[in-house]
C-alpha positions in Angstrom: 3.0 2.7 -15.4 4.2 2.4 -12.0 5.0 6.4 -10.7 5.8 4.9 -6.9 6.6 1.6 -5.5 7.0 1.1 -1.8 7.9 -1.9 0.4 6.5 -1.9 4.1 7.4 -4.1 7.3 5.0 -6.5 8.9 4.9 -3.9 11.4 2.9 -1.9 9.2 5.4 0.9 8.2 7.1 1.7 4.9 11.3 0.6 4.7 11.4 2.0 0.9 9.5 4.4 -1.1 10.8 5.6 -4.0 8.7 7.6 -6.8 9.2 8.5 -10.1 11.2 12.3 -10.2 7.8 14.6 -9.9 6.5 17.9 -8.7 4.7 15.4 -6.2 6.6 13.5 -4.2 5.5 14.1 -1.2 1.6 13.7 -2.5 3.0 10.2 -2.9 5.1 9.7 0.1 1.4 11.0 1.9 -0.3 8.8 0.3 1.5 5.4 1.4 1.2 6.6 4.7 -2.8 7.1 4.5 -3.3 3.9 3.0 -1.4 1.8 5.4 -4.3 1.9 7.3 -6.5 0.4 4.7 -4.0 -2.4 4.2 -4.0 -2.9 8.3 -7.9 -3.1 8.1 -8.0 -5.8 4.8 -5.1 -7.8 6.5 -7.3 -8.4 9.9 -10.4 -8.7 8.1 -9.1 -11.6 6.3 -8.4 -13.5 9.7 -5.0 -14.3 11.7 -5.6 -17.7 11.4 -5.9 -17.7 7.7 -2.4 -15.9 7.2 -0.6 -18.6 4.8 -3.6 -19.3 2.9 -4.7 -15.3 2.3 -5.1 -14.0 -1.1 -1.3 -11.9 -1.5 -2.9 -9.5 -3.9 -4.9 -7.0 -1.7 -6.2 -5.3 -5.0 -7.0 -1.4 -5.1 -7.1 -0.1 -1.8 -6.8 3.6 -1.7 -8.1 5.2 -5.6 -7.5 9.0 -6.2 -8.9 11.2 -9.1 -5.1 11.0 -11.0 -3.9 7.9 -9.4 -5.2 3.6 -8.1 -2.9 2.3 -5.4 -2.5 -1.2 -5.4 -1.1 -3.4 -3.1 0.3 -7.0 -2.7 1.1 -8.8 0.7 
């Protein structure tokens, strides 16, 4: 079951996050930000020139004790 979803720019910064109503909203809200980095990081390892014929599901990126963030490009 899906508690947050979040869409982010090219640019690497989030233009819609929206969670499930929680106590921990802002957990989730801190978490996007922390992973963006780890998406920035599997985007250039996989190679600028490679861009149209990368992989769009970046798989589990940034796993906590309660939650597994998953992300697709």
């Amino acid at each position: 079951m899906a508690v947050c979803v979040a869409v982010i720019a090219k640019e690497n910064y989030p233009l819609y996050i929206r969670s499930a109503p929680t106590e921990n909203e802002l957990k989730f809200h801190y978490m996007v930000h922390t992973s963006l980095d780890v998406v920035d990081e599997k985007i250039s390892a996989m190679g600028k020139a490679l861009v149209d014929q990368r992989e769009l599901y970046l798989g589990l990126l940034y796993p906590t004790e309660d939650y597994k963030l998953t992300f697709w490009a």
